[in-house]
C-alpha positions in Angstrom: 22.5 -124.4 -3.0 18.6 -123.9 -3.2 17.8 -120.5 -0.9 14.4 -119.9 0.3 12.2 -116.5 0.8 9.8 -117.0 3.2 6.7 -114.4 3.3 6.1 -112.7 6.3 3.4 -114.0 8.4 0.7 -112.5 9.9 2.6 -112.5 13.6 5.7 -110.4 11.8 2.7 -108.3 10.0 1.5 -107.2 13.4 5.1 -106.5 14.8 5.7 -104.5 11.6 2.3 -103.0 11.6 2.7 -101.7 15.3 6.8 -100.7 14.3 5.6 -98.4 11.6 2.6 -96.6 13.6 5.2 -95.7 16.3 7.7 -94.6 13.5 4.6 -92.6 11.6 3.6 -91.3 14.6 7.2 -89.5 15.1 7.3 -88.6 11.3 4.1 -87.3 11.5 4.1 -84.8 14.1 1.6 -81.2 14.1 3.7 -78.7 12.8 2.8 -75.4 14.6 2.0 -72.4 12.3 5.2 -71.1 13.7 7.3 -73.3 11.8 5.9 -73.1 8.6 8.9 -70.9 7.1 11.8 -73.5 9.5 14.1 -74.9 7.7 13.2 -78.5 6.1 16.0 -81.2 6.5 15.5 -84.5 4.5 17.1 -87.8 5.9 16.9 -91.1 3.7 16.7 -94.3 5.5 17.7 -97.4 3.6 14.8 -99.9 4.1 15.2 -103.0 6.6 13.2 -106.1 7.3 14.2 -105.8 11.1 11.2 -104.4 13.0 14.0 -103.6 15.9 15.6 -100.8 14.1 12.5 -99.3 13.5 11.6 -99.5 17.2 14.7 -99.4 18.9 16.9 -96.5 16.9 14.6 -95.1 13.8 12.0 -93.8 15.9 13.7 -92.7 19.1 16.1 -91.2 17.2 13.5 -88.9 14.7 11.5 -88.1 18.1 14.9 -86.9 19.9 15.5 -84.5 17.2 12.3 -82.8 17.0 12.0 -82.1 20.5 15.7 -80.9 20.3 15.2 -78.6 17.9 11.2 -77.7 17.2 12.5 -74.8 14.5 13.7 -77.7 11.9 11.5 -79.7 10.1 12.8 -83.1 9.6 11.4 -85.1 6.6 12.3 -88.5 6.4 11.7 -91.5 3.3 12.3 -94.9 3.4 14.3 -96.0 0.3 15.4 -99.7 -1.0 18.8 -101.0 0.0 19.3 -101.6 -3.9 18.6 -98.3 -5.0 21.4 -97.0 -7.9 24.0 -94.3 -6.7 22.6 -91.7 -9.6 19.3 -92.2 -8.0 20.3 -91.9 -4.7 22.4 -88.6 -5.4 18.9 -87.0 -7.1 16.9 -87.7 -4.1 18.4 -84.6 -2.6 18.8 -85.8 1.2 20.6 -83.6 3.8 21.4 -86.8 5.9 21.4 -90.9 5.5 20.5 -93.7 8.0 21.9 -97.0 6.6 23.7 -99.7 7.4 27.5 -99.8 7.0 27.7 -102.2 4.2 25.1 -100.0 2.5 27.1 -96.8 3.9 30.9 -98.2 2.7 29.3 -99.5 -0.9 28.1 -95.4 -1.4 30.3 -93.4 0.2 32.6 -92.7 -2.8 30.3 -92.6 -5.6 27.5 -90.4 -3.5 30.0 -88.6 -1.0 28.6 -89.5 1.9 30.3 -88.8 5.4 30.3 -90.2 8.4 28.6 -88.2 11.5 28.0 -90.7 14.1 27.6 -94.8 14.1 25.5 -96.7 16.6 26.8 -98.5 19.2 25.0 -101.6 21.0 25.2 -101.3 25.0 27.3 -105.1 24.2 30.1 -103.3 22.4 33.0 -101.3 23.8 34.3 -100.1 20.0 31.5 -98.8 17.4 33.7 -99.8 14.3 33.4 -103.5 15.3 29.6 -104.2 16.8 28.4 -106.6 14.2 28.9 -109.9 13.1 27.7 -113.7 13.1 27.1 -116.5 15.3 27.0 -120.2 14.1 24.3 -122.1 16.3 23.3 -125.6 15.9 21.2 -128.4 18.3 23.7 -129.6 20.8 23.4 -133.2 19.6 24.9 -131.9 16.0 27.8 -133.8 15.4 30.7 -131.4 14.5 32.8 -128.2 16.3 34.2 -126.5 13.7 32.4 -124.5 10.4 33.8 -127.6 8.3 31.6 -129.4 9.7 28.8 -127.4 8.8 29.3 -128.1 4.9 26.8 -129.8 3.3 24.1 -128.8 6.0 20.8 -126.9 5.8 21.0 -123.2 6.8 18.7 -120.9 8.1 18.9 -116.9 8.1 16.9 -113.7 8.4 18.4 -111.9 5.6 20.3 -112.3 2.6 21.5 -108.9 2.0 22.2 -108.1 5.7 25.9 -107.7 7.1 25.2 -108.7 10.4 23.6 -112.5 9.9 24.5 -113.6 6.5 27.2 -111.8 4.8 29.6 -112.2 7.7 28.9 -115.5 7.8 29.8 -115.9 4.0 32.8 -113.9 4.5 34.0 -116.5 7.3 33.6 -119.5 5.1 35.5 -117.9 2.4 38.2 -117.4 4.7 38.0 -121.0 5.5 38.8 -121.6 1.9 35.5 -122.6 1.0 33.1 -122.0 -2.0 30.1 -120.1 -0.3 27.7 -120.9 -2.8 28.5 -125.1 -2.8 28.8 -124.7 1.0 25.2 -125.6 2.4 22.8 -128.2 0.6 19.9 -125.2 1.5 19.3 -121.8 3.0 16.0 -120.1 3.9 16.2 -116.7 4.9 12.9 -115.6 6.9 13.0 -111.9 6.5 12.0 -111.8 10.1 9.0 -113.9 9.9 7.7 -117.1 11.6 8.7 -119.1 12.1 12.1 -117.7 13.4 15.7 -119.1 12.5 15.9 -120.7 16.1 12.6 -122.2 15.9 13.6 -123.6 12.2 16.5 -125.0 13.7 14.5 -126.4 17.4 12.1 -128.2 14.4 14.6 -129.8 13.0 13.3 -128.4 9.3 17.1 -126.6 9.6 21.0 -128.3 11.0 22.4 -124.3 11.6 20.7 -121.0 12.2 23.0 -118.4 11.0 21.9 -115.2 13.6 23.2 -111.2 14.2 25.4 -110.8 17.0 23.3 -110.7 20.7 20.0 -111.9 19.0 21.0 -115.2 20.6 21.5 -114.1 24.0 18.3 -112.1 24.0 17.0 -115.1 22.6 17.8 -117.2 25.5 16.9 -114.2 27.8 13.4 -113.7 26.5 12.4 -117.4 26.3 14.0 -118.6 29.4 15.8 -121.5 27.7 18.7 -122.9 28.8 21.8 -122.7 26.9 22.5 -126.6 27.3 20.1 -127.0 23.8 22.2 -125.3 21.6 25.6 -125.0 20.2 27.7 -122.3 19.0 30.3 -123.2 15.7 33.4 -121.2 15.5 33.0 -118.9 18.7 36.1 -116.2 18.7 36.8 -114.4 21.3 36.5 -110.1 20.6 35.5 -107.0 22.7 32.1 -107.7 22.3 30.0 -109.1 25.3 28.0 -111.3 22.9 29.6 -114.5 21.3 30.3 -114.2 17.2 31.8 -116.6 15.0 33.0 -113.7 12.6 34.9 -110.8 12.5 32.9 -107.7 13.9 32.3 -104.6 11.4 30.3 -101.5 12.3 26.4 -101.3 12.7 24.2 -98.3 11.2 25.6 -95.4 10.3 24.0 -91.6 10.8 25.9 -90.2 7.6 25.8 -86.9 5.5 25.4 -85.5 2.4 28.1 -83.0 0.2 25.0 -81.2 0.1 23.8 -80.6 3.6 24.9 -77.2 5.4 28.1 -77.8 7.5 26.4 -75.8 10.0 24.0 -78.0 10.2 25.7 -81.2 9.9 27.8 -79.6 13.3 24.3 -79.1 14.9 23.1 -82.5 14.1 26.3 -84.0 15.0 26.7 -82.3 18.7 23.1 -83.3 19.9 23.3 -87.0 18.7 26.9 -87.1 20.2 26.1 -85.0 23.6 22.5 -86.4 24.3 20.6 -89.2 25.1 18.6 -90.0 21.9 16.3 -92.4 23.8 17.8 -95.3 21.7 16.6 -98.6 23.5 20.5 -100.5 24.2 22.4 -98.7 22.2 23.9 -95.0 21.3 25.5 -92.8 18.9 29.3 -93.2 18.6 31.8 -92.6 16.2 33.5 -95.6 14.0 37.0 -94.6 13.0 37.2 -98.0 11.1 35.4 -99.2 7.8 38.0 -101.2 6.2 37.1 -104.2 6.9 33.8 -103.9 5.9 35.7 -102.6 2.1 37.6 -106.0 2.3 34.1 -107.7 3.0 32.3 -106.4 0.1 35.5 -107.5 -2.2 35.8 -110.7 -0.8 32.2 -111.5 -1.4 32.8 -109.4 -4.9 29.5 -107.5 -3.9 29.1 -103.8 -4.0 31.6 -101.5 -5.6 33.2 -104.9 -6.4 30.6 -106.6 -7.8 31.3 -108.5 -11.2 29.3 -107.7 -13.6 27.1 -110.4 -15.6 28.4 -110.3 -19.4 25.6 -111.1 -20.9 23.6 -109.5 -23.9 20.1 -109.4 -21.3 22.4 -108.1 -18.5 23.7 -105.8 -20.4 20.4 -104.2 -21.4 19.1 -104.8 -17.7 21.7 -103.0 -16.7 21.8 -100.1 -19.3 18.3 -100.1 -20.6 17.8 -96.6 -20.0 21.0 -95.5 -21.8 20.0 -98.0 -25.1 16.7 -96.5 -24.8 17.8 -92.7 -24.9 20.5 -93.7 -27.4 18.1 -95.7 -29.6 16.1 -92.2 -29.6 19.1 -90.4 -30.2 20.1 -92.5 -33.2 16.1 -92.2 -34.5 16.6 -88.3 -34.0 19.7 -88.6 -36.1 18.7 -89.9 -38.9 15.4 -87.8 -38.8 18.0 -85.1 -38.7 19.6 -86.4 -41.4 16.6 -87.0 -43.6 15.8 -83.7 -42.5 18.8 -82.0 -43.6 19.3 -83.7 -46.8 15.6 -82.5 -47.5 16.8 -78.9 -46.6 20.0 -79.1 -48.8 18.1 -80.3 -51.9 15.8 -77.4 -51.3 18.5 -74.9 -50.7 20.4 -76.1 -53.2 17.5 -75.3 -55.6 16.8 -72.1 -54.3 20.8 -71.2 -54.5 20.3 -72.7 -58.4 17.9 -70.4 -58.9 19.4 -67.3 -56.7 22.6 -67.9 -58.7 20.9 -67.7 -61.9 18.8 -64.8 -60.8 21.9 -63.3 -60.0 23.9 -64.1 -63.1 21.3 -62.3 -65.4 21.4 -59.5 -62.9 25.2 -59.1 -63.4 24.6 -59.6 -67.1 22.3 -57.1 -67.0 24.6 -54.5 -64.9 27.4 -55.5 -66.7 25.7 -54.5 -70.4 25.0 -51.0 -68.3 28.3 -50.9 -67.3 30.0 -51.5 -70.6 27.1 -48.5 -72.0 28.1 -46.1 -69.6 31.7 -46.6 -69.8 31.4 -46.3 -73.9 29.4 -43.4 -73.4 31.5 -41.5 -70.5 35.0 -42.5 -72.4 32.9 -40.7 -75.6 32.3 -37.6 -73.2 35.6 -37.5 -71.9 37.0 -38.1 -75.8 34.5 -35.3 -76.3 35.6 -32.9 -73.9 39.6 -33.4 -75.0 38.3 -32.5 -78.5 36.5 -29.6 -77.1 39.2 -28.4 -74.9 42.5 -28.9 -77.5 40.3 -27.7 -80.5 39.5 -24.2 -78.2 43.2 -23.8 -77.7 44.1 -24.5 -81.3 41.5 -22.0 -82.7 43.1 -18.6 -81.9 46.9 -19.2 -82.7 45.7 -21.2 -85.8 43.6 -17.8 -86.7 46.5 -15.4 -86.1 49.0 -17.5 -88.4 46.4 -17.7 -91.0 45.8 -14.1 -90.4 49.5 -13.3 -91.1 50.1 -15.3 -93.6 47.2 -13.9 -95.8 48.4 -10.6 -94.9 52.2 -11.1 -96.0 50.8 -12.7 -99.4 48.8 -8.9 -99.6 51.4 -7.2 -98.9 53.6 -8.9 -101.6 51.0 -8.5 -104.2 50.9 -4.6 -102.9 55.1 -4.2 -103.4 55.3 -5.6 -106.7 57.6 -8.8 -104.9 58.7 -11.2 -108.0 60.2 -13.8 -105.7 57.8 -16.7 -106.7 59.4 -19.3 -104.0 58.1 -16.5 -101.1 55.0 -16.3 -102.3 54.3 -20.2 -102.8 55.6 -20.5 -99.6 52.9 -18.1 -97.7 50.2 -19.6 -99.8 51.1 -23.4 -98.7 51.2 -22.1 -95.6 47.7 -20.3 -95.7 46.4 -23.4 -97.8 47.9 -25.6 -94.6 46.1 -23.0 -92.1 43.4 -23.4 -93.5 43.0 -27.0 -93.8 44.0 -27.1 -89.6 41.1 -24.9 -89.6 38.7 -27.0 -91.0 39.9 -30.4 -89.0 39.5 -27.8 -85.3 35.7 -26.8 -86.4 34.9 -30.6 -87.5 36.8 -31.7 -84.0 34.4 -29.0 -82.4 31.0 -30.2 -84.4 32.0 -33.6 -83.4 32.5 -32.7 -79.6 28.5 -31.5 -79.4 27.1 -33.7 -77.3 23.8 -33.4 -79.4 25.8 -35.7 -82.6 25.0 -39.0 -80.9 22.0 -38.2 -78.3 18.4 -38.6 -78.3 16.7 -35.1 -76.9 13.2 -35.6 -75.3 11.2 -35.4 -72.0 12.8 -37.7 -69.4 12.0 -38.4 -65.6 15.1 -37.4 -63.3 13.8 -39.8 -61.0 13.9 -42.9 -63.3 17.2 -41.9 -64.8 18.5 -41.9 -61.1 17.6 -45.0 -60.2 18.8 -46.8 -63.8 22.5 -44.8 -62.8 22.2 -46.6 -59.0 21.3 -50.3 -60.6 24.4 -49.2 -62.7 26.7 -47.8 -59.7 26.4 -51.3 -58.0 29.0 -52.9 -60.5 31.5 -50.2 -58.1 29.8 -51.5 -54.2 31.8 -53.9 -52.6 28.8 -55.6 -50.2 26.0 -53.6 -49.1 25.2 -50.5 -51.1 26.2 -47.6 -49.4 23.9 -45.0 -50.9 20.4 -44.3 -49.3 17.8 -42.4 -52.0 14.4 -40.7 -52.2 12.9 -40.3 -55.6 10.0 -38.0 -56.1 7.4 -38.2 -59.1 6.9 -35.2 -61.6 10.8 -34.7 -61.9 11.1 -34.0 -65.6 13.3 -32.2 -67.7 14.1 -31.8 -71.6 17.2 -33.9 -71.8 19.2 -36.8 -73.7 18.6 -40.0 -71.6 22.1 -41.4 -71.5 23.7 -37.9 -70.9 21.5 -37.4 -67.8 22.4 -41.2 -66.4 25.8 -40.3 -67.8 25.6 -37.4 -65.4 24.1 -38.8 -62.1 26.4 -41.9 -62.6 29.2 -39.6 -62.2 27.9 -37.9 -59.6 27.5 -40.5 -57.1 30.8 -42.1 -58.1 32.2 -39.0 -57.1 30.5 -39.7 -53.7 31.4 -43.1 -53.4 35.6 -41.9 -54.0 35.4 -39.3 -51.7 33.5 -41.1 -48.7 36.6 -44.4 -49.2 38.7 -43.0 -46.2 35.4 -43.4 -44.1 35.5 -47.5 -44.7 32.5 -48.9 -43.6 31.3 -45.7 -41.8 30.5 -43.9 -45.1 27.5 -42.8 -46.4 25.5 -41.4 -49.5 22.3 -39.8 -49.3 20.6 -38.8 -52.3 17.5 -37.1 -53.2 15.5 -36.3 -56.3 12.7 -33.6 -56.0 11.0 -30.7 -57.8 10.4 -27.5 -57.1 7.6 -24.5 -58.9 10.5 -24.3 -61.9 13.2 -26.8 -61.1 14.0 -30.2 -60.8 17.2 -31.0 -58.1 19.4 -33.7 -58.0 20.7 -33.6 -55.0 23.7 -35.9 -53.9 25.1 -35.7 -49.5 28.1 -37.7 -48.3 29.9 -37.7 -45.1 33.1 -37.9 -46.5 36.4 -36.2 -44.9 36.0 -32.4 -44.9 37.7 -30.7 -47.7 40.1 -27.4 -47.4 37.9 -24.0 -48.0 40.3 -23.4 -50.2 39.4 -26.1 -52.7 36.4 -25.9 -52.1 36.2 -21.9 -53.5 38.3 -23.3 -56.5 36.0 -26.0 -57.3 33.3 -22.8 -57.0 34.8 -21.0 -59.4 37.3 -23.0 -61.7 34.7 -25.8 -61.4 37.6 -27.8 -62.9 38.4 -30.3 -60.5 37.5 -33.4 -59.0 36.1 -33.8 -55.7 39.1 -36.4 -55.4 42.3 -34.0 -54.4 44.2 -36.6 -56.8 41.3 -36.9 -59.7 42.5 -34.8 -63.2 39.0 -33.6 -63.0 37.4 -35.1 -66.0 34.6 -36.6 -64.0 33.3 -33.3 -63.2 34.3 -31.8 -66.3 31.3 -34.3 -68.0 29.0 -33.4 -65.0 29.7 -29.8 -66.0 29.4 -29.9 -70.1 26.0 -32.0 -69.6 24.5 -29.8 -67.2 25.6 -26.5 -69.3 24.2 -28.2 -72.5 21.1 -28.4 -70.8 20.8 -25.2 -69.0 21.6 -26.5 -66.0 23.4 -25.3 -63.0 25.7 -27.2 -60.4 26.3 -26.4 -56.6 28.9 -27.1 -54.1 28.3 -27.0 -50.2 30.0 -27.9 -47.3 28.6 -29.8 -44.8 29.0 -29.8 -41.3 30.7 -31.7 -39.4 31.9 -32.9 -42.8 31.2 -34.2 -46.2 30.2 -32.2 -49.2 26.7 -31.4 -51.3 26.3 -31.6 -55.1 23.4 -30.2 -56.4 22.3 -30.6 -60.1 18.8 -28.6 -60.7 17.7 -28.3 -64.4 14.1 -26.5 -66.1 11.1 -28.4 -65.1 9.6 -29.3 -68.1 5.8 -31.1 -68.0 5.5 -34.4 -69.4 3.5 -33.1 -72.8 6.1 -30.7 -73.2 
């Protein structure tokens, strides 16, 4: 069926006009300087064409609660009956004026509550003060709403429970399709001319019309009854006639949000005092099922079907394709982004890897030198050591045996097998001698070595770029190299030296895990030039420590066979050098290696 949409005319414009200055000038009310720092209450009202609510409720209302209570600010805005529940929700409101259709379609979804409802002076129950009333010309032909099929209707609003919706219900309930039901509608949205005037015209056969706007119809115009008909008329509790069911009429409501102290305040002084309301006050509706079974009859509302359509669906969800068409775009710029990143990591990681390989390389060649070299000085010091012990006992047999042979040339001896004996046995001496003193020469660390003028500090920090190949992680030793640091020494011996040195440090500060620490130092004094190496490993016995003093034979390591240290010790000697033990306190223990300064054209 066509529907119309009239305009409002320039006689509804006035009645509108002159509704919203009396409503403004409520909202707009001096507030005293007193009541700058009162508390600010916001109250939505849903937006209606009737200038009567604005007039008759709205205004009287806001004004009753100001004067009731001048120390809370009450801020009200007007917003569309179609507005979304997200929308609603974010306009932060303490309170809601709407009408019960409007009140039961959001009071799930937004949590609204019910504080009071209003009541008409015509009805005895607030949860049933609406409805709609069929009237015709009383020459229509017809007294039932069957008859009304195929005839042109007239209304003031389309989205209004009381008037229209009602009305729609009832002819569903009739069995009826409400959209093939009347040839026309026009709804006026309270213009001119009004549905009863449409219908005295003749320009409309039924003006469908709120509950008691056609008794105050008839009262204001002085027109008698006898020229109009009502269709359907059911008897109820309400002293107006309907032709519907009745459902409640605005609702006062509140927000989750709003103080329950407040809400309690508001709720007494609409309930306990005349809010000036002009035929009508607040009440409480217990009952707003039917308007629930309204809304899913009609299939409006919470129940509304939704369109399935490829423009409904963006209508409906434009703003969701819009941010998820900008997600998707930051997505792949993410993408793009993070392949661009990968392929330049990746490059750099190329290039750290290599970087790192010939570092390893390089470590691993210094590595491999320095164990040759300390497995030579270790070889060395065996040699040293078994070819010392050997030497005197291999003297004293020699000794004896030269002086038995002697003594049998002396006494005249003739037995030949004795004396071939002793001198096989001298011969042999002899010969073990030999092989001792070559095992000696070969155990001078001067047979393979280099002797010149070398820098402490350089040699220090070639030993630590060595003594990484032993860090798991992070490097635990901490140095300080000083300039003019050198002595008359063979390269690889020193680093052979100071590698040992701090790998004694490393061992000992293992029971400290990730707590330990090595602090070196290189420096020169007027004569000398000091290596000196701290740790803060656990703290040793006194008595070890006065054997390493004195035997200086053993490890730092309580386990080690004291080899390590027994290098440190031949270098250093070699050399002229001198080494130091120290406790520290609380704990750990300080090696210091000093050798003669020597100047660099030395």
């Amino acid at each position: 069926m066509p529907l119309v949409r009239l305009k409002t005319s320039l006689v509804c414009s006035s009645i509108l006009f002159f509704s919203f200055v009396t409503v403004q000038t409520c909202l707009a009310q001096p507030v005293s300087q007193n009541t700058q720092a009162a508390e600010i209450v916001r109250i939505g009202v849903v937006q209606l064409e009737d200038p009567y609510f604005y007039l008759d409720s709205f205004g009287p209302t806001m004004a009753f609660l100001r004067q009731k209570h001048p120390e809370i600010v009450f801020e009200s805005e007007e917003i569309p009956m179609d507005i979304p529940t997200a929308e609603l929700s974010r306009k932060n409101f303490d309170f809601l004026i709407s009408p019960s259709g409007f009140y039961a379609a959001h009071s799930f979804s937004a949590g609204l509550r019910q504080i009071v409802t209003r009541k008409p002076d015509s009805s005895r129950d607030p949860s049933y003060s609406v409805g709609s009333l069929f009237v015709v010309r009383n020459n229509f032909e017809g007294e039932s709403l069957a008859s009304l099929k195929g005839k042109r209707a007239v209304a003031y609003e389309s989205n209004s429970l009381a008037g229209w919706l009602s009305a729609i219900a009832e002819i569903i309930k009739e069995g009826f399709d409400h959209n093939q039901f009347f040839s026309s509608v026009v709804f006026t949205n309270y213009g001119t001319p009004s549905p009863i005037n449409y219908l005295l015209s003749g320009r409309a056969d039924v003006a469908i019309l709120p509950t008691c706007e056609y008794e105050r119809f008839l009262l204001s115009r002085n027109t008698v009854p006898d020229d109009f008909k009502v269709i359907g008329s059911k008897e109820s509790s309400l002293s107006c006639q309907t032709s519907t069911a009745l459902y409640p009429d605005v609702v006062f409501s509140s927000f989750p949000s709003a103080k329950p102290e407040l809400v309690r305040l508001i709720t007494v002084s609409l309930l306990t005092n005349p809010s000036g309301m002009i035929k009508a006050s607040w009440s409480i509706a217990n009952d707003f099922l039917a308007v629930n079974r309204l809304f899913q009859t009609l299939n409006i509302g919470p129940y509304a079907k939704q369109e399935i359509s490829l423009l409904s669906l963006y209508e409906r969800f434009k703003r969701e394709i819009f941010l998820a068409i900008l997600l998707l775009a930051g997505m792949l710029f993410h993408i793009l982004r993070v392949n661009q990143l990968v392929l330049k990591r990746t490059s750099e990681l190329r290039m750290a890897i290599a970087q790192r390989d010939a570092v390893a390389q390089v470590a691993r060649s210094r590595l491999k030198r320095l164990n040759y070299i300390e497995k030579k000085g270790m070889v060395s010091q065996l040699s040293s050591i078994i070819a010392h012990e050997l030497k005197q006992p291999l003297s004293s047999v020699s000794n004896y045996s030269a002086g038995l042979i002697k003594y049998l040339s002396k006494t005249g001896s003739n037995d030949d097998n004795l004396r071939e004996g002793l001198s096989e046995i001298h011969r042999g001496i002899k010969k073990a001698a030999s092989i001792v003193d070559k095992v000696r020469s070969y155990s001078k660390y001067g047979a393979y070595g280099t002797v010149g003028i070398v820098s402490l500090s350089e040699i220090t920090e070639k030993a630590l770029s060595s003594i990484e190949a032993y860090v798991a992680g992070n490097s635990p030793i901490t140095c300080k190299l000083e300039g003019s640091t050198f002595i008359e020494a063979d390269p690889l011996e020193l680093e052979l030296l100071v590698f040992n040195v701090l790998k004694n440090a490393l061992e000992a500060i293992e029971p400290m895990g990730k707590e330990g620490r090595i602090f070196c130092k290189v420096f020169s004094s007027q004569h000398r030039v000091v290596l000196q190496v701290d740790d803060n490993g656990p703290k040793i016995k006194k008595e070890k420590l006065e054997s390493m003093r004195k035997a200086l034979q053993e490890s730092i390591k309580a386990e080690g066979l004291g080899l390590g240290l027994t290098i440190i010790l031949g270098i250093s000697e070699k050399y002229d050098g001198a080494v130091e033990f120290e406790q520290r306190e609380p704990q750990g223990i300080r090696v210091t290696v000093s050798f003669q300064k020597k100047g660099i054209n030395d």
